[in-house]
C-alpha positions in Angstrom: 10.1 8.3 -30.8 13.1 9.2 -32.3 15.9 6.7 -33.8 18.5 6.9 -30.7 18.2 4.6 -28.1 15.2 4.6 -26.1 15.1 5.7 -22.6 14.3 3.3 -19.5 12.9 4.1 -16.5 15.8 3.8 -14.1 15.4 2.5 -10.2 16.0 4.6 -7.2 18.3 3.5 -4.5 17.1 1.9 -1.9 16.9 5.0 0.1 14.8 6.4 -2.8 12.3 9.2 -0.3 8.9 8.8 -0.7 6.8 10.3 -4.0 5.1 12.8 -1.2 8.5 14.1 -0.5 9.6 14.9 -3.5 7.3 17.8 -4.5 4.1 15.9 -4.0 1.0 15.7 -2.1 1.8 14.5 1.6 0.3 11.1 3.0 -2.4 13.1 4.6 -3.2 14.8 1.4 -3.6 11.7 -0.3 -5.6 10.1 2.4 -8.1 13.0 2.6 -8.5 13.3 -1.5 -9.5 9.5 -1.8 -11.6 9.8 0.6 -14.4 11.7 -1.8 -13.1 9.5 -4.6 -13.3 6.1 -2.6 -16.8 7.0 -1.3 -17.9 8.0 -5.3 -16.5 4.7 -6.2 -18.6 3.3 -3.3 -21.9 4.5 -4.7 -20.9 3.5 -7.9 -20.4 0.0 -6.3 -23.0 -0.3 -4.4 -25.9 0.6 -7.0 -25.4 -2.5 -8.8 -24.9 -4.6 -5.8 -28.2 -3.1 -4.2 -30.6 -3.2 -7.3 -29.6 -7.1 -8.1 -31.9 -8.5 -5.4 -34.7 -6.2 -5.3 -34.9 -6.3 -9.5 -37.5 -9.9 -9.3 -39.8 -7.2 -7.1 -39.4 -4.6 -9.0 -40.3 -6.9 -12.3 -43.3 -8.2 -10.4 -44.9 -4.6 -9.6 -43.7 -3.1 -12.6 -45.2 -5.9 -14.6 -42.3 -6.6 -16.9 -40.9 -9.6 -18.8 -38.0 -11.7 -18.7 -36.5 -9.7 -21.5 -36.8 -6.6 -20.0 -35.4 -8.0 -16.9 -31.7 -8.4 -18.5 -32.2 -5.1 -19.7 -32.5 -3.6 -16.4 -28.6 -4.8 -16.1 -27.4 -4.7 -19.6 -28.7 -1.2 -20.2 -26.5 0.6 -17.3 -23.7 -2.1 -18.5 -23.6 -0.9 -21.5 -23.7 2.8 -20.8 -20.9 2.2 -19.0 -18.8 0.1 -20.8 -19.5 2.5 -24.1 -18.9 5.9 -21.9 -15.7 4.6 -20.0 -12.9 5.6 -23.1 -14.7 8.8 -23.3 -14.2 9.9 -20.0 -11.1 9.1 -19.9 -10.0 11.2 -22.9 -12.0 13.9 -21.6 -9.7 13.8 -18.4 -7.0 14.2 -20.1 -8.0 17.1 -21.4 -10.2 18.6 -18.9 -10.1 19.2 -15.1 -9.9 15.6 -13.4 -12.3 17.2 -10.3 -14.7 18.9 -12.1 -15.5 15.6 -14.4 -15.3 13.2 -11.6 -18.2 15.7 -9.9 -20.1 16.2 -13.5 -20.1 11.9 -13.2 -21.3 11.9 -9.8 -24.4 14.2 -10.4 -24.9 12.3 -13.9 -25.2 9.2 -11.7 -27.3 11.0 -8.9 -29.7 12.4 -11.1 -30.2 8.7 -13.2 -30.8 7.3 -9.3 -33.2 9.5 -8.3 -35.0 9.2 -11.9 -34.9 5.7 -11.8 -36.6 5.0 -8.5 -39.4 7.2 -9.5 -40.1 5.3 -12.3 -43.4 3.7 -13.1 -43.0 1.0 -16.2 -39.7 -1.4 -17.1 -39.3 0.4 -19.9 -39.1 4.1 -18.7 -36.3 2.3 -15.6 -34.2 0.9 -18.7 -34.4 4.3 -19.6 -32.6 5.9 -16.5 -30.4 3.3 -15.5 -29.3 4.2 -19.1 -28.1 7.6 -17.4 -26.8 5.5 -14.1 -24.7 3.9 -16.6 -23.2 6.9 -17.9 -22.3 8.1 -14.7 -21.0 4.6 -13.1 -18.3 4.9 -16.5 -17.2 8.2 -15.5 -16.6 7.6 -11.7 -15.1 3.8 -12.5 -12.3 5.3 -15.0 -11.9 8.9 -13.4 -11.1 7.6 -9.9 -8.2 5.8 -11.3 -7.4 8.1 -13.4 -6.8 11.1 -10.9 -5.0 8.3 -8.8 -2.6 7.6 -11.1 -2.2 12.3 -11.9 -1.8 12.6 -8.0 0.4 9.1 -6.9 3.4 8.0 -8.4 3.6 4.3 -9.3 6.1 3.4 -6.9 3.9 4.9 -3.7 0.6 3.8 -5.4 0.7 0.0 -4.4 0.2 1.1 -0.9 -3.0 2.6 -1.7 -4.7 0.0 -3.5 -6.0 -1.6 -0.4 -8.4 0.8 0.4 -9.5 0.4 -3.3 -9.7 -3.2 -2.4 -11.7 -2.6 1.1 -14.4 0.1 -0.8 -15.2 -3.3 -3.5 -15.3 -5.8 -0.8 -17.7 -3.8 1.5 -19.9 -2.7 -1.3 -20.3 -6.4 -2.4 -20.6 -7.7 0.9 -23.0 -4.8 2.2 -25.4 -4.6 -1.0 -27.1 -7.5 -0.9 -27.6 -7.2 2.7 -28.9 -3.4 2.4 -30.7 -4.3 -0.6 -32.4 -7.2 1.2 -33.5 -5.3 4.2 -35.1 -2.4 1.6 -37.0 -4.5 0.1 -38.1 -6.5 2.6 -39.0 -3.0 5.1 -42.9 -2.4 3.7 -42.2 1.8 4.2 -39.6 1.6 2.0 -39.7 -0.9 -0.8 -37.2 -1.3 -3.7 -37.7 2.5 -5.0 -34.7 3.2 -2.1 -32.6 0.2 -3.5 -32.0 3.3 -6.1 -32.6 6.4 -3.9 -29.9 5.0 -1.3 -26.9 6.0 -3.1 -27.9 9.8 -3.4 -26.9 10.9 0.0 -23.7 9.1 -0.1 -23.3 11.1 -4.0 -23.9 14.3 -2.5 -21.7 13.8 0.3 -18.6 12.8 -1.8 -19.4 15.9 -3.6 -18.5 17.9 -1.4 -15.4 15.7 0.1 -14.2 16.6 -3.3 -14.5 20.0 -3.4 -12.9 20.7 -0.1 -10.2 17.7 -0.7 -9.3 17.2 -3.9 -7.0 20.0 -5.7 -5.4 18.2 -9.1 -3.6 20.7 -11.3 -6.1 22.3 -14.3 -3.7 21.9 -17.5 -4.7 24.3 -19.9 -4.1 23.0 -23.2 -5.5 23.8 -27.1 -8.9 21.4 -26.9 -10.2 19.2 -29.8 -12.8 16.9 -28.9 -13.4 14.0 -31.3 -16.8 14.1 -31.4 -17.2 12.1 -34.3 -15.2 9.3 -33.0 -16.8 9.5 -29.9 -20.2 8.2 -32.1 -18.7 5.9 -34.1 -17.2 4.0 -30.7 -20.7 4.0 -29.1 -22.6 3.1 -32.0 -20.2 0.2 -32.5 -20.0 -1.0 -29.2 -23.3 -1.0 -28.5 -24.5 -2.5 -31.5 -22.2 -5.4 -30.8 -23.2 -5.6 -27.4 -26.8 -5.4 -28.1 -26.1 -8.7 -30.6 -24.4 -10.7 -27.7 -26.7 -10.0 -25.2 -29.9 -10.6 -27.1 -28.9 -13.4 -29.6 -29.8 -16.5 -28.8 -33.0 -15.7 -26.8 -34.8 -12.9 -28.8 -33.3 -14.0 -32.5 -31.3 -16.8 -33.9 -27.5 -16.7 -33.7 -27.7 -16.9 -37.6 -30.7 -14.6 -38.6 -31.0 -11.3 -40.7 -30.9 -9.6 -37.3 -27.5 -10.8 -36.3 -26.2 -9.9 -39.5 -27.8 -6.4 -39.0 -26.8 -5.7 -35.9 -22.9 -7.7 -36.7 -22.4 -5.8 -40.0 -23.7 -2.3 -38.6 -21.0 -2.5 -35.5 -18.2 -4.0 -37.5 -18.9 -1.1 -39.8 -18.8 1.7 -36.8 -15.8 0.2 -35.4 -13.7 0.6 -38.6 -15.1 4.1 -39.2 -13.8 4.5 -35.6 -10.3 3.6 -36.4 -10.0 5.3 -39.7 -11.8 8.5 -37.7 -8.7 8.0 -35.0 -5.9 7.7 -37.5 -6.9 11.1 -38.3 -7.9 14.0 -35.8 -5.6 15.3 -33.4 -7.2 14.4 -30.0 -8.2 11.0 -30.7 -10.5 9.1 -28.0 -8.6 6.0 -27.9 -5.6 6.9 -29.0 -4.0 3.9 -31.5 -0.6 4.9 -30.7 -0.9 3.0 -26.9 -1.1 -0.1 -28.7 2.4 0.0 -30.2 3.3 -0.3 -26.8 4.2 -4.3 -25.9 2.5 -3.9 -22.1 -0.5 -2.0 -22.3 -1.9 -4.2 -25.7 -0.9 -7.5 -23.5 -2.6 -5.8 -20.6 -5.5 -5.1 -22.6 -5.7 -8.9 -23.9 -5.3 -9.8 -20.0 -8.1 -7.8 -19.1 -10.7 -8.8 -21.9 -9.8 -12.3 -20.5 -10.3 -12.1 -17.3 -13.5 -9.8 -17.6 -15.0 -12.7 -19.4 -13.8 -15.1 -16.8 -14.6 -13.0 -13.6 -17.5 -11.1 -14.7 -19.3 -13.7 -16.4 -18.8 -16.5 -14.1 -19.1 -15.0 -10.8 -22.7 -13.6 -12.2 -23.7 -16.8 -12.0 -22.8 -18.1 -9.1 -25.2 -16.0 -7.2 -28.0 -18.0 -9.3 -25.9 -21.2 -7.9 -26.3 -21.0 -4.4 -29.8 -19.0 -5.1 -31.7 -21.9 -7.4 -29.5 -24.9 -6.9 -28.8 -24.9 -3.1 -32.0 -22.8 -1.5 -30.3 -19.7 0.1 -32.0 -16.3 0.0 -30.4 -13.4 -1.5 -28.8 -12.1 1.4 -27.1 -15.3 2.2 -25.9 -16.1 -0.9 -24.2 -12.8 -0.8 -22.6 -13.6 2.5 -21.6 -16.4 1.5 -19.0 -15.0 -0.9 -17.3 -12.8 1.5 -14.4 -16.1 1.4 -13.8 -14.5 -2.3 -14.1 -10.9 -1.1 -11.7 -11.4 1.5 -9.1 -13.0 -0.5 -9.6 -10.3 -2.7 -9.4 -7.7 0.0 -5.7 -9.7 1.3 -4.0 -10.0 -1.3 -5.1 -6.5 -3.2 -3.8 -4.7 0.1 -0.4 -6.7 0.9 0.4 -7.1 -3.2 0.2 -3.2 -3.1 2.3 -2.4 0.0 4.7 -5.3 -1.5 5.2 -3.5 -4.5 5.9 0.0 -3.3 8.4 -1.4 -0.8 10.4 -3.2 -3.3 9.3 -1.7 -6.5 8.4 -5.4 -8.3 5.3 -5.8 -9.6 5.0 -8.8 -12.5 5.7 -11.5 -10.2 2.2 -10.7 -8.7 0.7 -10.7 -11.7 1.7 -13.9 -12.6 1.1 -15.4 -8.9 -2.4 -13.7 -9.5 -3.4 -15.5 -12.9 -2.3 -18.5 -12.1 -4.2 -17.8 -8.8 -7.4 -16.7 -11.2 -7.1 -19.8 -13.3 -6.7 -22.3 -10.5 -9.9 -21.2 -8.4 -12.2 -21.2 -11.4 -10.3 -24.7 -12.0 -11.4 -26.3 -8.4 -14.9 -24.4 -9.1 -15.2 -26.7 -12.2 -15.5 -29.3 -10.3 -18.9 -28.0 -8.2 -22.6 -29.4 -8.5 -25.7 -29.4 -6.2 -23.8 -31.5 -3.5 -20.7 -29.1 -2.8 -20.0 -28.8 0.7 -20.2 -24.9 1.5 -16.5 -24.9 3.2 -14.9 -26.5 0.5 -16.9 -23.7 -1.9 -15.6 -21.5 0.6 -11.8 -22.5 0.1 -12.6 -22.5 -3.8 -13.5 -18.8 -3.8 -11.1 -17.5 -0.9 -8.6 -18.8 -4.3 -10.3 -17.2 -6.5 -10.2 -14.0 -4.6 -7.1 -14.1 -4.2 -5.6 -13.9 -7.3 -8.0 -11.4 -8.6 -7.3 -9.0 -6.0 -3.1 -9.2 -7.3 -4.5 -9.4 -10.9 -7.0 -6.6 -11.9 -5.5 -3.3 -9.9 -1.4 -4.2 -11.1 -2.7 -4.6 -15.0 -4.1 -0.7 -14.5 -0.6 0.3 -12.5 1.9 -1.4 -15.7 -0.3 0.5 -18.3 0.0 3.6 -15.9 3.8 3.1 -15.3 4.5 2.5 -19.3 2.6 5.3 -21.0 3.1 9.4 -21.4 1.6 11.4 -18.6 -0.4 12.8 -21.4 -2.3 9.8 -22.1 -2.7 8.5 -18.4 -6.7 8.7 -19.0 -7.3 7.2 -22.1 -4.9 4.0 -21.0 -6.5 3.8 -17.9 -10.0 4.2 -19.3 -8.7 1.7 -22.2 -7.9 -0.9 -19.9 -11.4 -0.6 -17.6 -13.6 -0.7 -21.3 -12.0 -4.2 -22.5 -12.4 -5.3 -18.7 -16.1 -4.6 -19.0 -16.7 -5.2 -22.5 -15.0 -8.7 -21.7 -17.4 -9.0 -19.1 -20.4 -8.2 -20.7 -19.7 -10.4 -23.4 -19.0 -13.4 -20.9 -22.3 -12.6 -19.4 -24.2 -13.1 -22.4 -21.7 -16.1 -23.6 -21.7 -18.2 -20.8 -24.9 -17.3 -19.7 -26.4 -19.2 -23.4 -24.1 -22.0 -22.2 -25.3 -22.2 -18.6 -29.2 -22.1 -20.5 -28.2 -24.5 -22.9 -26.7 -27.4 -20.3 -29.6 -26.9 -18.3 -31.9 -27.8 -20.7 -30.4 -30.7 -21.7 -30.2 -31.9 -18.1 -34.0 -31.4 -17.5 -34.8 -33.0 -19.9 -32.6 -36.3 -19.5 -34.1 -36.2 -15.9 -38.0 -35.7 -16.9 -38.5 -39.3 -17.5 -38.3 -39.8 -13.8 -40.0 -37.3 -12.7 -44.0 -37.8 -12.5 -46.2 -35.2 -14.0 -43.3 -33.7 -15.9 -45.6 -34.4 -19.0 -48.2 -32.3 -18.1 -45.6 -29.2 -17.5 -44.3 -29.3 -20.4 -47.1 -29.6 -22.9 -47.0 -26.4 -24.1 -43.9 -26.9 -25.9 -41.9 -24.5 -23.6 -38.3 -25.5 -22.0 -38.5 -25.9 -18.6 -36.4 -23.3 -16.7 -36.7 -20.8 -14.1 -40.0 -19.8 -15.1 -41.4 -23.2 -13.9 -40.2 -23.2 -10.2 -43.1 -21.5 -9.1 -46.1 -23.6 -10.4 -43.9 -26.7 -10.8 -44.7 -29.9 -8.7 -42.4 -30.7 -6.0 -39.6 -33.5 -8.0 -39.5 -31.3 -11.0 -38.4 -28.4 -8.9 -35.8 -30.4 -7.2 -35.1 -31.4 -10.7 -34.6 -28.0 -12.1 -32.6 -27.1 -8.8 -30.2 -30.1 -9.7 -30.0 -29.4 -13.0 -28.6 -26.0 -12.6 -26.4 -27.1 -9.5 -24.5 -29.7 -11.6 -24.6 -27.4 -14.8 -22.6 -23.8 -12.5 -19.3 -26.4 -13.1 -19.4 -26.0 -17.0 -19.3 -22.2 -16.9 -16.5 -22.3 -14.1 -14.6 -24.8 -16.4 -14.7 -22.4 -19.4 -13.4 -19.2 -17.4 -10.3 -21.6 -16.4 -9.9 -21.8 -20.0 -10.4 -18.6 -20.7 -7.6 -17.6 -17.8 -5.4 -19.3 -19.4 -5.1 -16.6 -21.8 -4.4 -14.1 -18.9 -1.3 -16.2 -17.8 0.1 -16.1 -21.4 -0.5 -12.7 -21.9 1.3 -11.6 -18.6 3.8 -13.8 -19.0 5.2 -11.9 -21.7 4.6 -8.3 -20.1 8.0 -6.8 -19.7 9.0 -5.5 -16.1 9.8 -1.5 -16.1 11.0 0.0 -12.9 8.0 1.8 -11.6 8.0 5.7 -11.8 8.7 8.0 -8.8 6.7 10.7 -9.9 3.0 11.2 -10.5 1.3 11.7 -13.5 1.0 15.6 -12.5 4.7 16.0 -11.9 5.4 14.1 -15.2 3.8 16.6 -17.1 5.2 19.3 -15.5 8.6 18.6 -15.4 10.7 20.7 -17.7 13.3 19.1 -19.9 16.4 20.9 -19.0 15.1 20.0 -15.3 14.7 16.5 -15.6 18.2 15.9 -17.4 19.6 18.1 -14.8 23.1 16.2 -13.9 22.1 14.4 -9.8 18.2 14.6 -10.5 16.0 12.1 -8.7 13.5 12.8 -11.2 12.6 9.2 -13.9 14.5 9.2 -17.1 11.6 8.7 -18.5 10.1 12.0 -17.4 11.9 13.5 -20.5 9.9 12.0 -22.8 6.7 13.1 -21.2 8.2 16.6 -21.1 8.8 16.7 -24.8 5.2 15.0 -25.6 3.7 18.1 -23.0 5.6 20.7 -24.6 2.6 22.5 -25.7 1.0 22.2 -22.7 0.8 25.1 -19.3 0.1 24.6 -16.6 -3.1 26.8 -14.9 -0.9 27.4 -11.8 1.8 28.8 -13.9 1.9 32.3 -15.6 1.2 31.8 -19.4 
């Protein structure tokens, strides 16, 4: 940016037409492209919500350990969360459709592999390449979102990106339930299920979807690329498996801490330098996307590793089968599902957007607050209440972080921001997993074992020198199950009191997240928009669209002459 005073996004009038009527796609347009994009994101959804009941089968037949049973989820996790930056620079490069199909069939093909498997280690394997895929349709779906919607008209769409999560999490345990549980099909269609809907959105896509192709001079950092995924895996890797497979403090935390601090500062150096950078370090000059990013690597710790366990709550603790205790968070899918939809239309009609944010983390912290205060006793409507909270103020928290990055930075780094922000989401999440989850083990432990003096025959359980845990509910007498049950119930409250905690950080970080009028145009139109046009004296078009003019400059446009 140059010396002279920088420009502002300035607000329409109140009269301000609608994004589709100022050279854009129509509301039908709209409506008929998300509709391959939503039912992508749907698959992508679903898969993990499917697979997490049926995986204590598929462990049982395949004959695998406990280890290898976090590995089923960590491996596509970490796919994912190591993949997601790259697609997004890729889109911003490439044609938006043709990766968001290349993701589907990536994620198709890892399905169809992984239900034919035949050992743990071989499904680790392709849920490796589900992973890859899940990253890619996650960030892309945004991502041509925010090339084909302005900010301004985009709030009113977020509900139906609200209604696709809260059917997928509502319907997948129930769908993955009645596979497992149907003898002519088994858990291989927990995996299988999704193709049909993959193939289908391929061809919604084809037929609906038409994004611009920009043709610009292409330099893929391939070597940055390698140094991110090395790093962040190798970090991830450490969190997920210290603590249970090696020490916190051992040679192979140093190994694996030393090798992906290493990779992570030949990443930046590596970024600092090429011309097409991955993650480009110039977005984190800007004061709203790195407090967005802090946000959302606070509340992916929060949400992601809290809300893990509370299936294993109502599960161990309180007796309900898998496919109730997924019903019996709809209270937090419907909260989410409220307030995602009516904070979105709220926001295109009046063009505000912070005050939700803040309404939302404060919202966030205050559920996982009253959660705190849970054991094995709760009554289920005042869990209910608790969640329906908690719901709520994710559904106004985690779309409108996305939409201020979107609305602060150049059209020509729309995908890596938007990727950016989804990676420190999930890499906060998987590290909350793996955090909170040693906490959760840890309190529980100590809990059994404060209670095993009153519980007859506990010595004879634990004689071989083992904790007592999940592994002894099966073969366990009676009052140590209840024990172990108890123990867990009055433990969940620990982890939810640490993700309030954690929140906390959320609300600071948004607090100071400076309001810009949202954009009228769409990421598309941004970088199309010449410079002499958008300065043109009585132009609707965003001040800001100048800048994004100037960055484009050496960009054309497919649908234009070269």
């Amino acid at each position: 940016m140059s010396s002279t005073t920088p420009v502002r996004p300035v607000a329409g009038p109140p009269s301000l037409a609608p994004a589709e009527q100022q050279g854009g796609m129509t509301h039908q347009q709209i409506l008929s492209a998300l509709s391959g994009m939503l039912l992508a994101m749907f698959v992508a959804m679903l898969s993990s919500t499917v697979v997490s009941n049926a995986l204590p089968t598929i462990i049982t037949e395949l004959r695998g350990s406990q280890s290898q049973y976090t590995w089923v989820v960590t491996a596509t996790l970490l796919a994912s969360t190591a993949s997601t930056p790259i697609w997004g620079k890729l889109a911003d490069l490439f044609s938006k459709k043709l990766l968001i199909q290349v993701s589907i069939v990536v994620f198709v093909v890892g399905s169809m592999l992984a239900g034919l498997s035949q050992s743990v280690p071989t499904l680790i394997g392709w849920r490796v390449l589900q992973g890859l895929g899940l990253g890619g349709i996650t960030a892309l779906v945004q991502i041509a979102m925010a090339a084909m919607i302005s900010p301004r008209e985009r709030g009113r769409y977020s509900g139906l990106v609200g209604a696709v999560m809260a059917v997928a999490t509502v319907g997948g345990p129930l769908i993955g339930g009645l596979l497992v549980d149907t003898s002519w099909l088994g858990w291989r269609w927990c995996f299988y299920v999704g193709i049909p809907f993959g193939l289908i959105a391929l061809v919604l896509l084809q037929r609906t979807l038409h994004l611009p192709v920009v043709k610009r001079d292409v330099s893929i950092d391939y070597l940055g690329a390698t140094f991110l995924t090395a790093g962040v895996s190798a970090l991830l890797i450490w969190v997920t498996l210290a603590g249970s497979s090696f020490d916190w403090i051992s040679t192979e935390s140093a190994l694996f801490v030393g090798g992906g601090v290493l990779a992570v500062i030949a990443f930046v150096v590596t970024e600092l330098r090429v011309d097409e950078p991955i993650v480009p370090l110039r977005l984190f000059r800007d004061r709203t996307t790195t407090l967005s990013i802090i946000a959302s690597v606070a509340i992916g710790v929060a949400m992601f590793g809290s809300t893990v366990f509370l299936g294993q709550y109502l599960q161990i603790s309180r007796g309900y089968s898998p496919t109730a205790a997924g019903l019996l968070t709809i209270p937090m899918v419907a909260g989410l599902l409220v307030s995602s939809t009516a904070s979105g239309i709220l926001i295109s009609r009046y063009g505000r957007w912070k005050a939700y944010l803040v309404a939302g983390s404060v919202l966030v912290a205050g559920g996982f607050a009253l959660l705190a205060t849970i054991d094995h006793e709760t009554d289920m409507v005042v869990l209910g209440v608790f969640l329906a909270v908690l719901g709520l103020g994710i559904g106004m928290t985690m779309q409108n972080l996305v939409l201020a990055v979107q609305n602060t930075v150049a059209a020509r780094d729309l995908g890596a921001a938007s990727s950016a922000v989804a990676f420190f989401r999930s890499l906060g999440g998987t590290i909350g997993v793996s955090v909170l989850g040693a906490v959760l083990s840890s309190r529980v432990g100590l809990l059994i074992q404060e209670g095993l003096a009153d519980v007859p025959g506990a010595p004879a359980v634990t004689s071989g020198g083992g904790d007592v845990g999940l592994a002894d509910l099966a073969d366990a007498p009676p009052a140590l199950r209840e024990l172990i049950a108890v123990s867990y119930g009055d433990a969940t409250g620990r982890i939810f009191l640490i993700s309030a905690l954690l929140s906390i950080v959320t609300i600071v970080a948004i607090v100071f997240i400076r309001e810009v009028a949202l954009r009228t145009q769409s990421g598309d139109q941004r970088m199309q928009a010449p410079v002499d046009a958008v300065r043109a004296p009585g132009g609707t078009a965003d001040a800001t669209a100048d800048v994004d003019a100037r960055l484009a400059a050496p960009v054309r446009s497919a649908r234009r002459a070269p």
